[in-house]
N, C-alpha and C positions, 0 to 999 in steps of 0.2 A: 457579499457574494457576487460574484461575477456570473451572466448568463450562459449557459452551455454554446450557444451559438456566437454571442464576445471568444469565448475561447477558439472557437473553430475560425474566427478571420484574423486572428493574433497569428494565426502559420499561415494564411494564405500570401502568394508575393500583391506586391505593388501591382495596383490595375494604372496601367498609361493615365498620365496627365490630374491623378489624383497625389495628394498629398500624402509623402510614404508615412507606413508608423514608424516613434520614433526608435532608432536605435538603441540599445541594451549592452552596453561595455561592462555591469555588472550583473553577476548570477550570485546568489548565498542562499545558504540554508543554517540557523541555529537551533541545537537540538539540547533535551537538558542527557544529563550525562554521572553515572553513578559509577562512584566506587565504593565495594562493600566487599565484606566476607564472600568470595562464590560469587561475583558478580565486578565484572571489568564493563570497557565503553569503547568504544572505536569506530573512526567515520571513514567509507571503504568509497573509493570511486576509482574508477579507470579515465585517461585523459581520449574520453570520445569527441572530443571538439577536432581535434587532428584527421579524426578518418571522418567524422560527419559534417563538420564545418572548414575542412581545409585551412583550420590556425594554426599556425607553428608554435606556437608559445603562449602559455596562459599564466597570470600572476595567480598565485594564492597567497592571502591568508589567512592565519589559523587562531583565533583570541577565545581566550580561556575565560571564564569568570565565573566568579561565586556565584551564590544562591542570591546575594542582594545587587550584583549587577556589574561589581568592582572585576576592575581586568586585572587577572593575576599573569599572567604570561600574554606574547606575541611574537609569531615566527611567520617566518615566509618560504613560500619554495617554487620554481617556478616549472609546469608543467610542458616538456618538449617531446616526450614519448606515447604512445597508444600504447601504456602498459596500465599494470593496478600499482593503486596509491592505496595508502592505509597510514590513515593518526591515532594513535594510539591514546586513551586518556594517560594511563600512568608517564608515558613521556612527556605533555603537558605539563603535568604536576612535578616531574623532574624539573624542566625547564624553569616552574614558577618558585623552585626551592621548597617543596611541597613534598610530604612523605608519601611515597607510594603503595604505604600498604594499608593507611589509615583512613576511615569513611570519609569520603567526599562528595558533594553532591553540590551541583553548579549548569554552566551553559558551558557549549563550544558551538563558536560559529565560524563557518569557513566560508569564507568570499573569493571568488574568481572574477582577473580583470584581464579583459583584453583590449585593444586597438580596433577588431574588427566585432563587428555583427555576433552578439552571442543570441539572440532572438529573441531567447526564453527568460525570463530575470530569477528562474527558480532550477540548479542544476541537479543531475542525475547522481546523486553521492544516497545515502542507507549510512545509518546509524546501526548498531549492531552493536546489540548485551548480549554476554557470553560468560562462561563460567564455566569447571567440572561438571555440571550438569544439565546445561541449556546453553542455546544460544537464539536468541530473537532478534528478528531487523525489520527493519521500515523504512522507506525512500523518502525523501525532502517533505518533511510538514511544514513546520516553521521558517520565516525567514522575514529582515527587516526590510522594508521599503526602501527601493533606489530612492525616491526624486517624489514629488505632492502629486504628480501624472501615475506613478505607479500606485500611490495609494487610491486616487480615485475611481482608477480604472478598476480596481480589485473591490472597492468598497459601495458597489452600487444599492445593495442592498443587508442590512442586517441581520443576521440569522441565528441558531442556537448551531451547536457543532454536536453530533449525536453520529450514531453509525455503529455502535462497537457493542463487544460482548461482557458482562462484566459478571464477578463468582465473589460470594463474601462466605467465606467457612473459615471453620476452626484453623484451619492453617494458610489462608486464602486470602487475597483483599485486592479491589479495585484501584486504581489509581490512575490519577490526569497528570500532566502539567501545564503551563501556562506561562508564555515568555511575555515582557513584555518589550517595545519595541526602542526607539529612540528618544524618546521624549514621556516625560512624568504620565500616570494614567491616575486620577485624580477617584476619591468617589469609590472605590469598584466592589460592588456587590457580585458574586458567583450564587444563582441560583441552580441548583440541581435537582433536576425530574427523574425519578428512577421507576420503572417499569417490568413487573415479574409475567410469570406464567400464565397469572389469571388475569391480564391487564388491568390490574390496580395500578395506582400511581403514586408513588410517597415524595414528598417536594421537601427538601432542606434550602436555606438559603446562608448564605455567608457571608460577612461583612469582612470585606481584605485590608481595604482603605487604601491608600495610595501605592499603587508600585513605583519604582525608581524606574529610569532607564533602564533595559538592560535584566531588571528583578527576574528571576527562577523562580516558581510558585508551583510547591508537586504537593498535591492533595490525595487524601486517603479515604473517602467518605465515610465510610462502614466506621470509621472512629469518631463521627461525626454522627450518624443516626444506626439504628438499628437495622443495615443493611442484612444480615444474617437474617435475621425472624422476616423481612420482605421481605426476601427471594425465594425462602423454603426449600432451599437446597439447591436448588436448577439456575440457570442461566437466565440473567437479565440486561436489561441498557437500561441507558440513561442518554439525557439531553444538557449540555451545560451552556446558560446564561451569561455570557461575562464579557468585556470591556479589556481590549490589550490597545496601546497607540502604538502607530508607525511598524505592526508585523502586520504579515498574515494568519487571518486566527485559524489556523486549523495545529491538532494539538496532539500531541501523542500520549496514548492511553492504553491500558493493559492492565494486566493483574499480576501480581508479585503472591509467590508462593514462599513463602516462611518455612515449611519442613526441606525443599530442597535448594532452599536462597536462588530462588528462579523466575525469570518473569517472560510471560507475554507479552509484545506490545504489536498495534498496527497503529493507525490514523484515523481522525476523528471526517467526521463529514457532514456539510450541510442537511439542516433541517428544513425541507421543503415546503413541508406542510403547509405557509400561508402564500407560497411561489405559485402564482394563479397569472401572471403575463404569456402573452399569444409564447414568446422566447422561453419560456419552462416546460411546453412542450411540444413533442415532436411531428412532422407532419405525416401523414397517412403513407406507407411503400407502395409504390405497384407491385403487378399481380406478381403472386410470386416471390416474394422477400415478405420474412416476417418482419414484425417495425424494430424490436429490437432482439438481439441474442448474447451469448456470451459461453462458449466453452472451456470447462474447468475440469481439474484431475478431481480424480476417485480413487481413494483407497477403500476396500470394502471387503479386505481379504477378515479371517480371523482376529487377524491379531491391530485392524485398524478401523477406524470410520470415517464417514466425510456427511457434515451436512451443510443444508444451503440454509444462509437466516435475510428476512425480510424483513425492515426495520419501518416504524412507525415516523417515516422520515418522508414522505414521498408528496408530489404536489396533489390537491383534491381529483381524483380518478376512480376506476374498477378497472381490474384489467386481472386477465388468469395469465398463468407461467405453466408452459409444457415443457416436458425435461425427455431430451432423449438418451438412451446412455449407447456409447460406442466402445470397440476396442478399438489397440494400435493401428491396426490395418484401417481404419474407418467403416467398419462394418457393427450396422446398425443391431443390437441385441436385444431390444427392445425399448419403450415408448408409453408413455401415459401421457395425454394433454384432454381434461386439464390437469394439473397435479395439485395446483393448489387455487387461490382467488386471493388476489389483494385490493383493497380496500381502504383508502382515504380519504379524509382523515381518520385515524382511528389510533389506539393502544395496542394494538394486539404484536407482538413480537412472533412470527411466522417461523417455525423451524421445517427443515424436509430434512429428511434422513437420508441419504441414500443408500443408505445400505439396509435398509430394510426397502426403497423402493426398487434393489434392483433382486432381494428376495420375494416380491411381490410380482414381479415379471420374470421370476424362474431363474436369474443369469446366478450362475455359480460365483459364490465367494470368491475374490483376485484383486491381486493389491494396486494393480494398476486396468484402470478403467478410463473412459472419459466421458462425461455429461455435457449435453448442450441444452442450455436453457433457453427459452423464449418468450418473449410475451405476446398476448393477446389483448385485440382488443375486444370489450362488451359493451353493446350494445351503444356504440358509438363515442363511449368515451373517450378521450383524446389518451394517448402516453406519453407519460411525462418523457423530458429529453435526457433529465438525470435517474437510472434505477440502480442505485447503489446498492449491493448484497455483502452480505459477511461469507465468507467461506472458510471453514474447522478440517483440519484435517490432525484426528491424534488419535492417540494410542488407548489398544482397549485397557490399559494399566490406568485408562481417566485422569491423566495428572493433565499439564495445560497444553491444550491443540493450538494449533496458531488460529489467528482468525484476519482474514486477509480482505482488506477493503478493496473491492472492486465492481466496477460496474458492468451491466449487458449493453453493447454496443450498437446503438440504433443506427436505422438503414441511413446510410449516408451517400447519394447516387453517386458524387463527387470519387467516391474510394472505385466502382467498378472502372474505372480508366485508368487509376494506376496502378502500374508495371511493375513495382515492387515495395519488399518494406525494409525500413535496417529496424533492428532490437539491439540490445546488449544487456547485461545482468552479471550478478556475481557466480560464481563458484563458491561454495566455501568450502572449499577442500582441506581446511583445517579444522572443522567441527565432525562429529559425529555425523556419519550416515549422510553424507548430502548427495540432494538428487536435484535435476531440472529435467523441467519439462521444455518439450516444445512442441505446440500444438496448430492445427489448422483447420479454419472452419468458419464461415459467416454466416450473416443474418439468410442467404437463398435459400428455399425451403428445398431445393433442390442441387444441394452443392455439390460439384462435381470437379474441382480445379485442383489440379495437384500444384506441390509447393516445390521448384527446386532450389534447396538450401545451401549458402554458405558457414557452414562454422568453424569460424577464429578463434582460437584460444588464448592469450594470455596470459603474464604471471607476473610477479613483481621484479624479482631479479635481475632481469634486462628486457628487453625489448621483443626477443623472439619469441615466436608466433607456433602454433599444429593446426592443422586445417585440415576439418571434414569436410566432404562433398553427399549431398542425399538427397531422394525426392522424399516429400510427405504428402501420403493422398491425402482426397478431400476427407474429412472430420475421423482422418487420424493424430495420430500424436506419434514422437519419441520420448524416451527416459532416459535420460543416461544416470545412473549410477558407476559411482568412482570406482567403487568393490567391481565392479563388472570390466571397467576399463582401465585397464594398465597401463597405457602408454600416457592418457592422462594424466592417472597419480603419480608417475614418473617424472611427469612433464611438468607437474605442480609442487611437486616435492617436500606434500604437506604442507603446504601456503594458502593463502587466499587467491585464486584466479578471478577474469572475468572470462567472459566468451561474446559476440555480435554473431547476430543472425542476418544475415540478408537473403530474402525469401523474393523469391519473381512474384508473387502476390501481396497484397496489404493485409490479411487476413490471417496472417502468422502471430501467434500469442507464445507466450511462455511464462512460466514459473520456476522457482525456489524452493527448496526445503531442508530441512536438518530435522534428526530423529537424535533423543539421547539415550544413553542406556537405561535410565530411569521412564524414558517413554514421554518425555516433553517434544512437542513439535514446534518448529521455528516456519517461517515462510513469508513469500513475501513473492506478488507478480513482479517481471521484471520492465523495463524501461522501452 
C-alpha cells in the first residue's frame, strides 16, 4: 500500500534543483475477462493523453491469456485521435482462432507506450460486463509492474484488499479475482474474512499454491463455506489475504446473478485497519472547511434507492458523517449531522439509506437528488486521509445495484488556488438507460462557487466532437439522460461515447450509470 500523501507528490511538478521523479513511458492495466451465456467483456477508453498530455501518438498493446497465464493472441494499434476506443473480448478470441460463442474465462491486458511523460503508470481505460440484461464497469484495478522502482514505491506496506459488498442466495454468489504478475508467486495461501449484519466474522482459508506468471484466479466463496446461512439474507463484505508478484493487488470483485446471467463488479481497497503512521492521517482544516467530504447522486424516487456503506476498513479513529441532501439547483432540502458514528477498529459494516433519511426530513420521493457527506471530528481524534465508502444505487425490483468504490475527499489547501479541473468518463449510450452525472461541491462548510463548464462529447466513428457550454452552482448537480437528449443520441448513434469536463474549479465530480429492464444497476465514478 502506498501512502495517500506518496500519491499526492507523484502529480506534483519538479521543485528547482531537486532530483525529478522518474519518467513513466509505460501505463497498463490487466483485467480478468468472461465469456458466457448473457455475459460478453470489453475494455473502453478514449485517447485523453492528446487533449491532457499534448502526445500525438500512443502505442498500445493488447494480449490475451488464459486462466493459467498462456498468451493466446497479440495485437497492436496506435492511438492518434481524442476519440473512444473499444476491445472487444470476442474479437480477441477471433484473433486467437478461438470460438466466440463458447465459455471463456482468462486475462486481457492492455499496455500504453509512449516517447514522452505519461506520469501515471496506471491509465484511465474500465472494463465493462454486459449482456441482454446488465451491464457492469470498473476503471484500472489491476496491472503489472513497469521496472523494481514501480514495485517498491507501490509496495511500502502490506495490506488485505476489503471495500466491497457481497450477496450469497439461492440465485446469487460473490466472486474475486486475482491476477498474478510477471514472475512465479510461490506458497499462496488466500485467507478470507467475511462479515454480516450482526458483525460476526466467518474466516475460510485456501491453499492455491503456486501461480504462474501471468495465472487468472476467479474465486467463488459461498462454494467454499456456507456463505448463504452467514449472511442471512442481507448484505455483507469480506477482507482477502493473498500474495500476487510483480502486480498491483487491488482486485475486482462483484457478484454474479445465476437467474439473470448478470454481475456486479467495482474494485477492491485497502484495509486500513493496522495504518496507524502520522501519513494515514489527515491534518486538522481551518475554520471553515470540513476535514473531509464527498458529494454523491440519489435516486429515492419509487421505484429506486441509494445507500451509503462504511466499511470495517479504516485506520484506528472515531469520527461521525453528516449527510446533507441537495437538489439540481444546489438548494439545500434538508440535513442531519450526525447521521451516523464510525468507529475503529471494529466489524460492524455501516449501511444509511437515503431514502429513508430523506423520508425522515420530509423531502418528497425524486429520482434525482444529491447528498453531500462529511465528516467529523470527535473529540480530537485524527481523520484518517483514506474514507473509502460503497455507494448502491438500484432498483426497487432488488436485483443487483452497483456499488461504487469511492472516497470523501479531505481538505486539501493546495486545491483552493487552482483555477480549474479536466474530467472525462464514458457514455454508454449503447446499454440500457445510461445517465451521468456531473456534480459540484467541496469540503467549505459554506460553498458558494459556481462551476463554468465545458462539455465535449465524443464517439468512436471519427474524431468529431458536440459541445455544451453551462454554469453549475455551488452543491448542484446536472443529469443528463440520452432519452432526454437527442442531439446526443443522434450524435452517438447507439455506440459507446466519452465526454471531458473542464470546470473553472477543482471541485467538479461526476458519475455513471446504466439501468436494465430487469432493474440491474451498472455504475461507476468517472476519471
Amino acid at each position: 500500500m502506498r501512502s495517500y500523501y506518496a500519491h499526492l507528490e507523484q502529480a506534483k511538478p519538479a521543485v528547482q534543483n531537486t532530483i525529478p521523479s522518474k519518467p513513466v513511458y509505460r501505463s497498463s492495466a490487466i483485467f480478468p475477462v468472461i465469456q458466457a451465456e448473457g455475459i460478453s467483456s470489453r475494455i473502453l477508453f478514449m485517447g485523453y493523453w492528446i487533449l491532457k498530455r499534448n502526445i500525438k501518438e500512443i502505442a498500445c498493446v493488447i494480449t490475451l491469456r488464459s486462466t493459467e497465464g498462456t498468451v493466446l493472441s497479440r495485437s497492436t494499434m496506435s492511438i492518434t485521435e481524442s476519440k473512444t476506443y473499444r476491445i472487444e473480448l470476442h474479437d480477441q478470441l477471433a484473433l486467437a482462432g478461438l470460438s466466440i460463442t463458447d465459455d471463456f474465462m482468462g486475462s486481457l491486458e492492455i499496455e500504453f507506450f509512449s516517447t514522452q511523460n505519461l506520469v501515471f503508470p496506471y491509465p484511465a481505460v474500465d472494463i465493462n460486463y454486459y449482456g441482454p440484461q446488465f451491464s457492469t464497469i470498473v476503471h484500472t484495478a489491476q496491472r503489472v509492474y513497469n521496472d523494481f522502482d514501480d514495485l517498491r514505491n507501490n509496495s511500502q506496506t502490506a495490506v488485505p484488499e476489503s471495500g466491497f459488498n457481497i450477496y450469497a442466495k439461492d440465485d446469487q454468489e460473490p466472486f474475486f479475482t486475482l491476477i498474478n504478475g510477471a514472475a512465479a508467486c510461490e506458497n499462496n495461501t488466500v485467507t478470507m474474512e467475511f462479515y454480516n449484519r450482526d458483525q460476526e466474522v466467518l474466516t475460510h482459508t485456501l491453499e492455491l499454491g503456486s501461480l504462474a506468471p501471468y495465472q487468472t484466479f476467479f474465486c467463488f466463496p459461498a462454494r467454499l463455506c456456507d456463505l448463504k446461512h452467514f449472511l442471512k439474507g442481507d448484505v455483507g463484505t469480506a477482507k482477502i489475504y493473498f500474495k500476487v508478484n510483480w502486480a498491483f493487488p487491488r482486485l475486482v470483485a462483484g457478484n454474479w446473478n445465476h437467474r439473470f446471467q448478470a454481475l456486479n463488479i467495482t474494485h477492491t481497497y485497502y484495509d486500513c485497519e493496522k495504518a496507524v503512521s502520522k501519513t494515514d492521517y489527515w491534518f486538522t482544516p481551518k475554520s471553515g472547511w470540513h476535514p473531509a467530504s464527498l458529494m454523491i447522486p440519489v435516486c429515492a424516487d419509487t421505484k429506486h434507492f441509494t445507500n451509503v456503506y462504511f466499511y470495517p476498513i479504516y485506520s484506528p479513529t472515531h469520527f461521525s458523517v453528516g449527510i446533507e441532501i441537495y437538489n439540481e439547483k444546489g438548494h439545500l432540502l434538508g440535513a442531519k449531522n450526525p447521521t451516523t458514528e464510525v468507529l475503529s477498529p471494529s466489524s460492524e459494516l455501516i449501511k444509511i439509506s437515503l431514502k429513508d433519511l430523506c423520508e425522515e426530513l420530509n423531502i418528497a420521493p425524486q429520482e434525482n437528488l444529491a447528498a453531500r457527506l462529511y465528516a467529523n471530528e470527535i473529540l480530537n481524534h485524527p481523520i484518517p486521509s483514506r474514507i473509502k465508502i460503497g455507494l448502491d444505487i438500484g432498483s426497487t425490483q432488488k436485483q443487483l445495484p452497483c456499488n461504487i468504490c469511492v472516497n470523501l475527499q479531505p481538505f486539501n489547501p493546495a486545491y483552493e488556488g487552482k483555477p480549474s479541473t479536466f474530467r472525462w468518463l464514458p457514455f454508454l449510450a449503447d446499454q440500457p438507460r445510461p445517465t451521468v452525472w456531473i456534480m459540484n461541491s467541496s469540503p467549505q462548510v459554506e460553498y458558494e462557487q459556481t462551476a463554468k463548464l465545458t462539455l465535449t462529447f465524443f464517439r468512436e466513428k471519427d474524431p468529431e466532437t458536440l459541445v455544451y457550454h453551462l454554469d453549475l452552482p455551488a452543491n448542484g448537480f446536472l443529469t443528463l439522460d440520452l432519452s432526454k437528449h437527442v442531439d446526443l443520441k443522434d450524435f452517438f448513434g447507439d455506440h459507446i461515447g466519452w465526454l471531458t469536463v473542464q470546470s473553472s474549479n477543482p471541485y467538479t465530480t461526476t458519475y455513471y450509470f446504466t439501468e436494465s429492464s430487469v432493474g440491474i444497476v451498472g455504475g461507476d465514478h468517472g476519471f
